[in-house]
C-alpha positions in Angstrom: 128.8 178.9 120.0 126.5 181.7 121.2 124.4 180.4 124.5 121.0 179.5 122.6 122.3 176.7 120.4 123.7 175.5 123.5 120.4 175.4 125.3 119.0 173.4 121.7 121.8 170.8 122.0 121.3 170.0 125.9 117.7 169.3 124.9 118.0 167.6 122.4 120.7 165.4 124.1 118.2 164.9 127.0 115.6 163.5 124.4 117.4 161.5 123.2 118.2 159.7 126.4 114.9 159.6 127.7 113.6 157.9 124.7 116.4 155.5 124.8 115.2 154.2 128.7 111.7 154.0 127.9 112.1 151.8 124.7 114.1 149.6 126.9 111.8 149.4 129.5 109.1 148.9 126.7 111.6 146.1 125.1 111.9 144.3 128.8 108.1 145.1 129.5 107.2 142.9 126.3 110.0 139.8 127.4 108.5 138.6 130.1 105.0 137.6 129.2 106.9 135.6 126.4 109.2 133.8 128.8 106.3 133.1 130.9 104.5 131.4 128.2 107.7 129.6 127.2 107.8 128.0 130.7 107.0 124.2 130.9 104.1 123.2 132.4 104.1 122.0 136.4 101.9 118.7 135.3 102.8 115.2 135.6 104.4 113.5 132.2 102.3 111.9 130.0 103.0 109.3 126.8 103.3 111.8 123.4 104.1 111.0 119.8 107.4 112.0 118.8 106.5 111.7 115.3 103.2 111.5 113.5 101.7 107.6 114.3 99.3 106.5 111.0 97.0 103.4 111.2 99.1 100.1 111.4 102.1 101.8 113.2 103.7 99.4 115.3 105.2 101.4 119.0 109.3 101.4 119.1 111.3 103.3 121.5 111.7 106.3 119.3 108.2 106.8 118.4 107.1 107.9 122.0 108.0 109.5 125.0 107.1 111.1 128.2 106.6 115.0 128.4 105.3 117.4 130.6 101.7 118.2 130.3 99.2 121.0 132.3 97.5 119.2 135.2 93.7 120.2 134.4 94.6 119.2 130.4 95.1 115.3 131.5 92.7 112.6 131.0 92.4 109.2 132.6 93.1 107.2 129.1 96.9 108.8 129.4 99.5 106.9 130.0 101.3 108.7 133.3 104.6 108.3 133.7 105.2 106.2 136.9 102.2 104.3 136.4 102.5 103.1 132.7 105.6 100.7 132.1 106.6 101.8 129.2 108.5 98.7 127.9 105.0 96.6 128.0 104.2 99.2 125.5 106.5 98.2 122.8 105.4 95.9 120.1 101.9 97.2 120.2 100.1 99.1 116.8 98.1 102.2 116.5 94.6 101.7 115.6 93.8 105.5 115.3 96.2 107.9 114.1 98.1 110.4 116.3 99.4 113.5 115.7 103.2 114.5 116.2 103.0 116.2 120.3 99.6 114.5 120.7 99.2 112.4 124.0 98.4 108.4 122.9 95.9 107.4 124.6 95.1 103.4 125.6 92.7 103.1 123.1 94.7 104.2 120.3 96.6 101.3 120.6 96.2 97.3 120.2 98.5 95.2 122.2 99.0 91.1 120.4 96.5 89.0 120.7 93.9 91.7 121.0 91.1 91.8 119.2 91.6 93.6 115.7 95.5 93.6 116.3 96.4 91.4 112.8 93.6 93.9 111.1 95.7 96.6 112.8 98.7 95.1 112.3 98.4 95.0 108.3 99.3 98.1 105.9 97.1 99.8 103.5 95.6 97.4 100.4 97.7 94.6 102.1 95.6 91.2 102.9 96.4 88.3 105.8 96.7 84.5 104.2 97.6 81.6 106.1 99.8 79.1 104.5 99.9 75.6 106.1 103.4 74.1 107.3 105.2 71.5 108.7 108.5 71.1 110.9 110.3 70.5 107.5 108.9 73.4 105.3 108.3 76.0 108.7 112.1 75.9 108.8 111.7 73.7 112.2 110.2 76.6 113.9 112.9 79.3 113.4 110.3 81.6 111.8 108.9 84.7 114.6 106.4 87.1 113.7 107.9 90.2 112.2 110.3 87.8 110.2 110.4 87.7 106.5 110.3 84.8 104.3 110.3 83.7 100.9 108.2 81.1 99.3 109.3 78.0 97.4 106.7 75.8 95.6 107.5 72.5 94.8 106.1 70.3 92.1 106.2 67.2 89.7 105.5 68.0 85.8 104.2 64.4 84.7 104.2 63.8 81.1 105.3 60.7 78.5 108.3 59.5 80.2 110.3 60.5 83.7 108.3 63.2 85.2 110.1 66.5 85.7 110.8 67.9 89.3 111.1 71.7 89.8 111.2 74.0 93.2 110.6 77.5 92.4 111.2 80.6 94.2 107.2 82.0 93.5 107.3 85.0 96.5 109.6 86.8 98.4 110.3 89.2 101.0 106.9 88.4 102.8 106.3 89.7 106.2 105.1 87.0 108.8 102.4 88.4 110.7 101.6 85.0 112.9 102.4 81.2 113.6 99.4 79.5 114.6 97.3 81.8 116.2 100.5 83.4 118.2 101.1 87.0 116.9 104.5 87.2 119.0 107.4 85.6 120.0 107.3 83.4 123.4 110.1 83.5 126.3 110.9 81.3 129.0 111.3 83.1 132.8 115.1 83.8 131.6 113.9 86.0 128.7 115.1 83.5 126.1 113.0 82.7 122.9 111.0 79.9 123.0 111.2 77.7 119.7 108.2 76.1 118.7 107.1 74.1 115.6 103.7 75.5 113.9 101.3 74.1 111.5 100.4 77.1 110.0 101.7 80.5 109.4 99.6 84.4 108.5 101.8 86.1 105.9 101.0 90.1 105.3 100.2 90.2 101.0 99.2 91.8 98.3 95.4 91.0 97.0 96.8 89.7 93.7 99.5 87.9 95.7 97.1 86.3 98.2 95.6 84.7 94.6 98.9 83.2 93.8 99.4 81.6 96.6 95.7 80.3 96.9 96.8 78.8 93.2 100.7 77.8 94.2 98.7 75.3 97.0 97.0 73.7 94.5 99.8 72.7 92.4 102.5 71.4 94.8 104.2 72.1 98.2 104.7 75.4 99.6 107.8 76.0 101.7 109.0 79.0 103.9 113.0 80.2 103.7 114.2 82.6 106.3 115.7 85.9 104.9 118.6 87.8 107.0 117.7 91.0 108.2 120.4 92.2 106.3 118.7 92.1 102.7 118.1 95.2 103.4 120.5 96.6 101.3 119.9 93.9 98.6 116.3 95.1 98.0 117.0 98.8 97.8 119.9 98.2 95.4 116.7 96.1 93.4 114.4 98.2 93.8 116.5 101.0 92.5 117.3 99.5 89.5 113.8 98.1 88.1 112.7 101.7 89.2 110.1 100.8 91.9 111.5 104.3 94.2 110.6 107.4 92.9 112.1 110.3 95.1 110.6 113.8 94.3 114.0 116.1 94.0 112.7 118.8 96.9 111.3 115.5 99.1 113.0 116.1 102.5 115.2 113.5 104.5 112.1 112.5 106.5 109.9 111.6 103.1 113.2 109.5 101.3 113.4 107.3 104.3 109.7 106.7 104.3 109.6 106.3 100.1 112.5 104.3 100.8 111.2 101.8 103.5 108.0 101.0 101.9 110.1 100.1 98.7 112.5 97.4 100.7 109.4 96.2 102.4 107.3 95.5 99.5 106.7 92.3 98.6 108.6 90.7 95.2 106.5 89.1 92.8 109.2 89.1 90.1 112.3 88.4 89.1 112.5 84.7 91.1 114.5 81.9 90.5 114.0 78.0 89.8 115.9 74.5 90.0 114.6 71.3 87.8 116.1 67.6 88.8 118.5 68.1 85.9 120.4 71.1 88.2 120.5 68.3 90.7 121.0 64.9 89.4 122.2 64.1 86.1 119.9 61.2 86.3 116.3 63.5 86.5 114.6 65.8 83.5 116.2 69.3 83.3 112.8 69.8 80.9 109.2 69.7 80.7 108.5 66.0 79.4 105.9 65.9 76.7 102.4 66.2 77.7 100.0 63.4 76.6 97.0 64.1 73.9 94.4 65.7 75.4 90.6 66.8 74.7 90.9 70.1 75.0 93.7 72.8 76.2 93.2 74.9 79.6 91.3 77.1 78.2 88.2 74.7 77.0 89.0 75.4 73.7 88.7 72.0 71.7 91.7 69.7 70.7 92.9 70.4 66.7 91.3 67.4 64.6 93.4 64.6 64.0 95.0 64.3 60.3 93.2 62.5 58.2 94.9 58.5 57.5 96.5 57.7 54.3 94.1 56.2 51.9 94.4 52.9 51.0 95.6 52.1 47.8 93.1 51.4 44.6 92.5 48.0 44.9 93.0 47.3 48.1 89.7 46.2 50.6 91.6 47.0 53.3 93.5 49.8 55.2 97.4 49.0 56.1 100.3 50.7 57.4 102.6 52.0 54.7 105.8 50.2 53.4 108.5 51.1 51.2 108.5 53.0 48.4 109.2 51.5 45.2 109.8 53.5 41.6 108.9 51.7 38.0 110.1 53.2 34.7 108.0 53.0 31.7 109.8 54.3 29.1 109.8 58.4 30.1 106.6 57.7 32.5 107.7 57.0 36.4 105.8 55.7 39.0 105.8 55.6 42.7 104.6 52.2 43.9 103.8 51.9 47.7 104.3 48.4 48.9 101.4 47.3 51.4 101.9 44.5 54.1 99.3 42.5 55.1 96.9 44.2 52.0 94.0 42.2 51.1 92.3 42.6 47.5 
């Protein structure tokens, strides 16, 4: 290799390196201002949402949390870390939404026995009605807001003969948003629940459901049954089946546990049972007993005509109950002779 195209290949070879160091030192120029805008901020920790917080949310322990935020960023409605207990927090709803990251503030949120908590409180198109109960049909106070209960009405079918007696299942899986005018459960100084008997009790319903029961107190006597807290299961194997979930095919894990939760907390409306005296006592009705004649049906409309007596005989003056039939033979001619008691010519 003749001396010239040596002095090419040095050159190029020192190029090469030279380029090589300055787009490093352009590469670790271009780092830094990243990893200082990756750095946390030096603030106190304020109260986020971990997840997006709709209207009616109610506050658990994986909902929130305390992060970092930039000092001249916080605002006195934060909830600082230190200051705020967060445990007092729990239980409460959000009255405004709030963004996943977004700092809640205090008056995003309703604590019981607020004013507006039960309208907070309630989902979308869901209504508050108040059903009135005793010891005996409150389940001797062992019903808490945030329960769920079915309702059983109660009545007596009268009619000709022994009336019939029936309980129905009319409602169930009912969310119970207050007893009295309590909207939580009460504890003694040792943390225990306090058990108290109620005369009435707010139940979370439909609008169409809020009409049934409005009719159900009418008829007879409404009673509350506890559900477990594990029907869970129950009403998603249910709703599954009478195809009540819909889940689009690309929905993600975090929409089928949300399509799936609103299914198993939906009120049922269908599908209930029922026990007559019969499935009781061998001695009471297992069916409606025939209903007296009445002037007109439920629906105004007027009563069919009565049918029209028997007439009388031809010389008879008088209407009588019919007696036995008696046939005469006249040569090929026969006749059917009805024999009148009591008949007066």
């Amino acid at each position: 290799m003749d001396r010239k195209k040596l002095v090419l290949l040095l050159g190029a070879l020192i190029i090469a390196i030279g380029t090589a160091f300055a787009a490093r030192t352009m590469l670790t120029g271009g780092s830094a201002p990243a990893a200082e805008a990756a750095a946390q901020p030096t603030g106190p920790r304020v109260l986020v949402a971990k997840r997006a917080l709709p209207v009616g949310t109610i506050i658990t322990a994986d909902s929130v949390g305390f992060q970092p935020w930039p000092n001249e960023l916080v605002q006195d409605a934060y909830f600082i870390d230190g200051e705020a207990d967060l445990t007092k927090l729990m239980g409460t709803v959000v009255r405004f939404p709030v963004t996943a990251g977004e700092p809640v503030t205090q008056g995003a949120l309703v604590s019981p026995g607020d004013r507006g908590f039960l309208a907070a409180a309630l989902g979308p198109g869901m209504r508050a009605v108040t059903v009135p109960v005793s010891a005996q049909t409150g389940v001797a106070g062992f019903v808490f807001p945030g329960d769920r209960i079915d309702l059983v009405l109660t009545q007596t079918v009268e009619g000709e003969g022994t009336p019939l007696k029936a309980a129905e299942t009319v409602l169930s899986n009912l969310r119970v948003l207050a007893t009295d005018q309590t909207t939580e459960q009460t504890t003694d100084e040792a943390g225990k629940t306090v058990v108290n008997t109620f005369q009435t009790v707010t139940l979370e319903v439909t609008p169409k459901i809020a009409e049934k029961i409005a009719v159900a107190q009418t008829i007879g006597q409404l009673s509350l049954v506890l559900r477990s807290i594990r029907d869970g299961s129950d009403e998603l194997e249910r709703a599954l089946a009478a195809g009540d979930i819909t889940i689009p095919a690309n929905a993600t894990r975090e929409q089928e546990e949300r399509l799936i939760k609103n299914a198993m907390s939906r009120p049922v409306e269908k599908g209930t049972s029922y026990a007559t005296g019969g499935d009781v006592s061998r001695f009471q009705r297992s069916t409606p007993p025939p209903q007296q004649a009445r002037a007109g049906d439920a629906s105004g409309a007027p009563a069919a005509p009565a049918a029209p007596a028997a007439a009388a005989p031809a010389g008879y003056g008088m209407q009588v109950r019919t007696g036995p039939v008696v046939r005469i033979s006249r040569g090929k001619a026969v006749e059917e002779v009805v024999i009148q008691k009591g008949a007066a010519k």
